[in-house]
C-alpha positions in Angstrom: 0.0 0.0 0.0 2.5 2.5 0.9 5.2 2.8 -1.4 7.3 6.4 -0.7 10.3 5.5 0.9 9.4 8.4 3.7 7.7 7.3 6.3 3.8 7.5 5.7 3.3 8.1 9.8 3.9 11.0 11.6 3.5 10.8 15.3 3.9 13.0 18.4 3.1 11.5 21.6 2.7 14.2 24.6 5.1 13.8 27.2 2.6 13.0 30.1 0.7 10.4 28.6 4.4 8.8 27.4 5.4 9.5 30.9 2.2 7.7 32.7 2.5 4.8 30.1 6.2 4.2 31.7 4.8 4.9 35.4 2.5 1.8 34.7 5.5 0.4 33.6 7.0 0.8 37.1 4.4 -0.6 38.9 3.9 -4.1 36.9 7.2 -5.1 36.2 6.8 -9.0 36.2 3.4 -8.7 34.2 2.6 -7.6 30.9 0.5 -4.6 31.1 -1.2 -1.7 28.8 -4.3 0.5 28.0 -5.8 2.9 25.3 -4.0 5.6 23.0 -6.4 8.4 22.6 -6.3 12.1 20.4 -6.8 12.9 17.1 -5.3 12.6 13.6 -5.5 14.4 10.3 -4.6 13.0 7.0 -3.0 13.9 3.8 -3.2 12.2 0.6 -1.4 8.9 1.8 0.5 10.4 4.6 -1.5 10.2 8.4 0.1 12.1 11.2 -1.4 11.1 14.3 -1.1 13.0 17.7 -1.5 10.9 20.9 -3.0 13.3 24.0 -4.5 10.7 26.1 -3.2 8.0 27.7 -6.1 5.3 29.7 -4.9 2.8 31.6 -5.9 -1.0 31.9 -8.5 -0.8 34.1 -9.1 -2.5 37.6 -10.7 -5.5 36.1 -7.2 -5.6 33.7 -5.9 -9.6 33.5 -2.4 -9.6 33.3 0.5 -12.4 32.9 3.9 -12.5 31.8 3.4 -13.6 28.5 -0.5 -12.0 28.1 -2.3 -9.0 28.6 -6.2 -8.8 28.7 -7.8 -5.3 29.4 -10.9 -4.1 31.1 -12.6 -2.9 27.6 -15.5 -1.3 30.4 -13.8 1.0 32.3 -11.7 1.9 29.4 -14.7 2.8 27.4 -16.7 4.9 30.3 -13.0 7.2 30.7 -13.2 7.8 26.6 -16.9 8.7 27.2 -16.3 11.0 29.8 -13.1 12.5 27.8 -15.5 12.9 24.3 -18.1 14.8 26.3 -15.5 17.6 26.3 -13.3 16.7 23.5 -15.9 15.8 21.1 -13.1 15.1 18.3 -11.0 12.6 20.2 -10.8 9.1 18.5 -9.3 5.9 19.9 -6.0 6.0 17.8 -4.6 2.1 19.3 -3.5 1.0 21.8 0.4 0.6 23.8 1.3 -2.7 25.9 4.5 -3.9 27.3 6.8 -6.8 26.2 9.8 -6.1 28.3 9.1 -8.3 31.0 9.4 -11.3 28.6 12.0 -10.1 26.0 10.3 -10.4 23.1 11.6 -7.5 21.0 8.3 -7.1 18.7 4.6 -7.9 18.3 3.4 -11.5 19.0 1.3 -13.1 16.5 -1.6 -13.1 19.0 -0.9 -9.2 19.0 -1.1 -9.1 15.2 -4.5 -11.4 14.7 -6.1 -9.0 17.3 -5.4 -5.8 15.8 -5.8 -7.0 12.4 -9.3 -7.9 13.7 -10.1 -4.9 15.4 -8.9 -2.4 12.5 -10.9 -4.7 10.0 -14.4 -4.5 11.7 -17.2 -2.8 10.8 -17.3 -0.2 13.8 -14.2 0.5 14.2 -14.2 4.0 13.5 -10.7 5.0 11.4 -9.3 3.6 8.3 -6.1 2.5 10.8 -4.8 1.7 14.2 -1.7 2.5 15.9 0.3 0.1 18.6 3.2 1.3 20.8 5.0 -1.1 22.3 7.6 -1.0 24.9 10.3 -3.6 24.6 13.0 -3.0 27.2 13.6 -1.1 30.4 16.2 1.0 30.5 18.5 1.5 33.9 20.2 5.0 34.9 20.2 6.0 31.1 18.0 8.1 28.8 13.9 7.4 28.8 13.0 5.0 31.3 11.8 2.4 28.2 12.3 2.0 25.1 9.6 1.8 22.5 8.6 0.8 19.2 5.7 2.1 17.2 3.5 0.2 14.5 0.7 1.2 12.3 -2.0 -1.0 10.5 -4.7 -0.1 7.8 -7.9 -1.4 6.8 -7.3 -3.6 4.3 -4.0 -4.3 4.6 -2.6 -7.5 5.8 1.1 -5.4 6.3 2.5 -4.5 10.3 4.5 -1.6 9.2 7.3 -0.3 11.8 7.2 3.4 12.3 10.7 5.1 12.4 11.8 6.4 15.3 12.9 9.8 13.4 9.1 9.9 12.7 8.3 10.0 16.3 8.0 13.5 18.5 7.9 13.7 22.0 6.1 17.2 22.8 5.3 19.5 25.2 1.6 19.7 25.5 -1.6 19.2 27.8 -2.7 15.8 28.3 -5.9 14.2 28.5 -5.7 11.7 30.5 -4.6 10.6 32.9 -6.4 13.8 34.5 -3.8 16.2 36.6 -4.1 18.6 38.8 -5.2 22.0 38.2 -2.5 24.8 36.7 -0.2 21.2 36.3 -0.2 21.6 32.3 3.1 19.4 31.7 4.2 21.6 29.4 6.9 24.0 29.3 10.0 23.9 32.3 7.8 21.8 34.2 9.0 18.4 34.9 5.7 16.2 33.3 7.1 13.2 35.8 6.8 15.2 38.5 6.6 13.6 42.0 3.4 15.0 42.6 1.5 14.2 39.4 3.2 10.8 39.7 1.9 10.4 43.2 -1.6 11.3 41.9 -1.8 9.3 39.1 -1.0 6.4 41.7 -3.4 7.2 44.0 -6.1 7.1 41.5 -5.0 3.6 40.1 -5.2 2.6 44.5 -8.7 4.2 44.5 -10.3 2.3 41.8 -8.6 -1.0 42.7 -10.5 -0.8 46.1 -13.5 0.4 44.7 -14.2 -1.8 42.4 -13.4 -4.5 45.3 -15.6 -3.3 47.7 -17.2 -0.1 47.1 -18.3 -1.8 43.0 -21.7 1.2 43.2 -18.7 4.3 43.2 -18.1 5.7 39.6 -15.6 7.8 38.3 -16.9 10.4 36.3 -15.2 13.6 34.9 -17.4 17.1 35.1 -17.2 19.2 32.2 -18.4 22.5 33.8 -15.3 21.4 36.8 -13.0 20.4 35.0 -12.6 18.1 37.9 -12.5 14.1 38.4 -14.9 12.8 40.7 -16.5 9.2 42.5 -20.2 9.2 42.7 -22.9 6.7 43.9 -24.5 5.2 46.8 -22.5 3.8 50.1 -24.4 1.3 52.0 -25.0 2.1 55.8 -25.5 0.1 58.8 -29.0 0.5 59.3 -29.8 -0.9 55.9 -30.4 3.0 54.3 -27.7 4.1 51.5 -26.5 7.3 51.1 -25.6 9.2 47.7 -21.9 10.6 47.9 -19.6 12.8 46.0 -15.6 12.8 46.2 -14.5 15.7 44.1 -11.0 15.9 42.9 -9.5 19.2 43.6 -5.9 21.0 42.3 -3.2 22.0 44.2 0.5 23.0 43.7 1.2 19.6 44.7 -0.7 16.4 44.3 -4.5 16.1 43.9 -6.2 16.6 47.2 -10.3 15.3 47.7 -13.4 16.7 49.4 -16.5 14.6 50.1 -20.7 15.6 50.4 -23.4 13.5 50.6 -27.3 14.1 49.6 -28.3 12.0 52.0 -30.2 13.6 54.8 -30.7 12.5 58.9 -31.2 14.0 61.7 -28.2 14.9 63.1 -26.3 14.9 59.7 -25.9 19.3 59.4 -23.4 19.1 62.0 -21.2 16.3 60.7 -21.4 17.9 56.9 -20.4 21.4 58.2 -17.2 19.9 59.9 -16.6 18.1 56.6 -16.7 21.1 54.5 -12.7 21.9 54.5 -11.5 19.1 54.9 -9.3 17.8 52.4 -8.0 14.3 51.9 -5.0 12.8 50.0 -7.3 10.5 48.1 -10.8 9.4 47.1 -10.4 6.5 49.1 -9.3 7.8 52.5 -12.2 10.6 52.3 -14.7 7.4 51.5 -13.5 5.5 54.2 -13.6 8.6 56.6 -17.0 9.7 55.5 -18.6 6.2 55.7 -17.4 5.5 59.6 -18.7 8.8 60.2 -22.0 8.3 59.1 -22.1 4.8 60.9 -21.0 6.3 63.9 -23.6 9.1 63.7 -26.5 6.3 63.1 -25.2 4.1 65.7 -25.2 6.8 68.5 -28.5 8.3 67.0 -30.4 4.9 67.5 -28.9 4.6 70.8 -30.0 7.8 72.4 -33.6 6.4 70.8 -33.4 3.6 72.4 -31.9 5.0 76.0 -35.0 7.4 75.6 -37.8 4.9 74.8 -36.0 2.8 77.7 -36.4 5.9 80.2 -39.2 7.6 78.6 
């Protein structure tokens, strides 16, 4: 199909989402891992130059092994809906997984069938799909990994290789992962920064206990916000549930969460004015907080009913 001996793919990856892919990296290094490449792409005659801005991760529900990689296609899909509702142009380009905890230096033939299936279908919605790989890590030199790239077209039964001198690293917002606000990785500012590291982590923490044991919490993404946030319904002791809200909020450092309820009791105005300013340094630890206050406000509540019905 493509016969020019420059390379028919252009793409520039943004330095955060490159930088969270290798973060990922970090934390499964015995198992293969990976997630969604998300942005936009134009094209011109033959030539397609694609621009990766989003990076989604595997999900909670992700299956992993050394030699196999399977991902949670539901949680994956829910983050692209909530990035389109704001970014209304953004396509899912590919995808990125890793190899270098096996060695195997380029895609498997399992890799191959499945994205020669996937750009071949019906619904998938561009003419292509793009896979980054990453093949080794590297230790106290350079990037922390080293990638390849790889592009397929409808049609077309050829994996071709993308040149690394057709590859940009840039300077620009990301996405996803979400980061704090003012935290634009772009510019003099480190886009692996400690704190937007330590975010990014404590994200992937609150999901993996959600899904465990809180599975009616959702992450959502406001618009109007601009802000990440959990939403649904926490189960009490007394049987009743109540409707709560974490809200992301950013800082100069990392993300920082504040947590409401529309549940009402009597007794409850007092506990959600002292919960007001307070700030926690996750989803999860404002959950946990919230919840065993709420217990502990029912508990003592039915016991002063019954010490009055007792000594009435």
């Amino acid at each position: 199909m493509f016969r020019s001996k420059k390379s028919p793919v252009s793409v520039s990856i943004a330095k955060g989402g490159l930088e969270s892919i290798f973060d990922e990296c970090d934390r499964y290094d015995i198992d293969e891992t990976g997630g969604r490449l998300v942005g936009t792409y134009c094209k011109k005659g033959i030539h397609f130059d694609i621009q990766v801005s989003g990076v989604i991760g595997p999900g909670p529900n992700a299956r992993r092994s050394t030699t196999s990689f399977f991902q949670d296609g539901e949680y994956q899909e829910r983050i692209f809906r909530s990035i389109e509702e704001s970014h209304p142009n953004i396509e899912h380009l590919g995808n990125w997984h890793t190899h270098h905890v096996n060695g195997f230096p380029t895609l498997s033939d399992g890799d191959k069938a499945t994205y020669f299936k996937t750009v071949n279908h019906d619904k998938h919605n561009t003419d292509f799909f793009y896979a980054l790989l990453v093949v080794r890590k590297n230790h106290g030199r350079g990037p922390r990994y080293d990638v390849k790239h790889y592009f397929l077209h409808r049609g077309d039964d050829t994996v071709y290789e993308i040149p690394d001198t057709a590859v940009q690293i840039v300077d620009m917002p990301i996405l996803w992962p979400l980061h704090s606000e003012g935290a634009t990785l772009i510019g003099d500012r480190p886009s692996a920064s400690s704190s937007q590291n330590a975010s990014n982590l404590e994200r992937t923490k609150d999901q993996d206990l959600f899904s465990e044991f809180y599975p009616g919490l959702k992450a959502l993404f406001s618009k109007s916000m601009g802000a990440l946030y959990w939403k649904g319904f926490l189960p009490l002791i007394d049987g009743s549930q109540a409707e709560i809200v974490a809200i992301e909020h950013g800082s100069d450092g990392a993300a920082l969460y504040s947590i409401t309820t529309s549940y009402r009791s009597a007794g409850l105005t007092e506990l959600l004015a002292s919960y007001e300013e307070q700030r926690f340094p996750s989803a999860r630890h404002a959950v946990l907080h919230f919840e065993r206050d709420l217990n502990r406000m029912i508990y003592c509540l039915k016991k002063e009913t019954r010490h009055e019905r007792n000594h009435g």
